[in-house]
C-alpha positions as MATLAB code, in Angstrom:
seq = 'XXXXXXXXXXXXXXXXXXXXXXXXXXXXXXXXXXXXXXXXXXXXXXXXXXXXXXXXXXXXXXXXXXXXXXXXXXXXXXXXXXXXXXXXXXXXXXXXXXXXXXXXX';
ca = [
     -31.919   37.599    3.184;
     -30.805   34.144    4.127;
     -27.874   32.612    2.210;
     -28.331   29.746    0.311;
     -27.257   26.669    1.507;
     -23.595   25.290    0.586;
     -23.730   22.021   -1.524;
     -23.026   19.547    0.616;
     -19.977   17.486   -0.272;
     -19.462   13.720   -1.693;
     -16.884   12.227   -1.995;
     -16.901   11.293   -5.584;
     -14.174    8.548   -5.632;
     -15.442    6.403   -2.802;
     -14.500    3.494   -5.100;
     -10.860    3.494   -3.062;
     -12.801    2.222    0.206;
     -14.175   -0.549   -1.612;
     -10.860   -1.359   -3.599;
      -8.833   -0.633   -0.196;
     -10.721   -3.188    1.599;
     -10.746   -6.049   -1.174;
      -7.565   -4.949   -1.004;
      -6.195   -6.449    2.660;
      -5.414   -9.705    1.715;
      -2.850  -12.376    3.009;
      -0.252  -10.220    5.062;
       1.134   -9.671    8.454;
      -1.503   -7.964   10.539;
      -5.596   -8.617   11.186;
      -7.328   -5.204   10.642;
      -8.946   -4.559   13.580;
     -12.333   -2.443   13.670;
     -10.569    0.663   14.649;
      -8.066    0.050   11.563;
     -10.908   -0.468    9.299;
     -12.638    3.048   10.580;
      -9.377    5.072   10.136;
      -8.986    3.355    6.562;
     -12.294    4.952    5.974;
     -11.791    8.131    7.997;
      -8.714    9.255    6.359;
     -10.309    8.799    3.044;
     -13.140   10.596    3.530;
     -11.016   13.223    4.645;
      -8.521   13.201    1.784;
     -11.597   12.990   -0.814;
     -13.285   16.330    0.789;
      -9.684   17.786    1.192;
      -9.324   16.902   -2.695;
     -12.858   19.007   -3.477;
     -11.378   21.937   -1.432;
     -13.047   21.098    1.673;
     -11.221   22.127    4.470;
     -13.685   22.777    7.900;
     -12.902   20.200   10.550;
     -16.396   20.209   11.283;
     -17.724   19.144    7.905;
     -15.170   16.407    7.931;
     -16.245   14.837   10.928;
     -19.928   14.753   10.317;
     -19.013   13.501    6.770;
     -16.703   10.819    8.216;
     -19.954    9.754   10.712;
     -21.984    9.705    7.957;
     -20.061    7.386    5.857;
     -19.417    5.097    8.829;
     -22.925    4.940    9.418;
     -23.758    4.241    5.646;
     -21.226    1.579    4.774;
     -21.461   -0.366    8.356;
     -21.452   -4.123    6.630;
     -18.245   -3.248    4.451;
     -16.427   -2.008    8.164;
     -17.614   -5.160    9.629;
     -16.566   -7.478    6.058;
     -12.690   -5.764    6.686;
     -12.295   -6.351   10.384;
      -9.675   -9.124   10.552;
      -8.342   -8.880    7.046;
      -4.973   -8.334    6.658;
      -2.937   -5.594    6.761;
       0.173   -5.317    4.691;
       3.314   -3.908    6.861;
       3.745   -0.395    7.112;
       0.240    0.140    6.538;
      -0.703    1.906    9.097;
       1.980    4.730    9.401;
       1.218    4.633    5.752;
      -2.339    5.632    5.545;
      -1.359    8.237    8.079;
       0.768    9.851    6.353;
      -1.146    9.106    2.342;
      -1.688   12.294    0.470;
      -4.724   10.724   -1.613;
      -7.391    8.223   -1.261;
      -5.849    6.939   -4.444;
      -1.907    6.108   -2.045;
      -4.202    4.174    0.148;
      -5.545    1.782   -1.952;
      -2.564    1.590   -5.024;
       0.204    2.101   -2.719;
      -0.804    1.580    1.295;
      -3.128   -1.546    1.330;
      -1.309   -3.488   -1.130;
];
């Protein structure tokens, strides 16, 4: 008997990439496209993390699949700015929710 298949996981709160990247206004440093995809990475991440999510491998292919979907919003944040500290920030955020309230602004 084959087992079912697992739901597959959304990130329910993806309104944190949209807020974090309206969020990058008039600061220090341009976001560069790599910035923009770690923004977007680590909350992906944190979001499935959040659910209970834990398998590496789910992350990444979630994390390419949300890159793929939201292309013109990772191409709209490339050279907005990023507030200081922000990167050593998101790295070290323990919610999608830090990244946008606390990280980005």
């Amino acid at each position: 008997m084959l087992d079912p298949q697992p739901p597959t996981p959304k990130p329910r709160r993806l309104a944190p990439l949209g807020v974090a990247l309206l969020l990058l206004t008039c600061r220090s440093e341009r976001a560069g496209a790599d910035d923009c995809a770690v923004i977007l990475d680590r909350i992906v991440a944190l979001e499935l993390a959040e659910q209970g999510y834990r398998d590496p491998e789910l992350t990444r292919r979630k994390q390419q699949e949300f890159a793929r979907r939201f292309v013109p919003e990772l191409q709209r944040c490339e050279g907005l700015s990023l507030p200081p500290g922000a990167r050593e920030c998101i790295a070290r955020a323990g919610s999608a929710e830090e990244i946008s309230h606390v990280c980005l602004r």
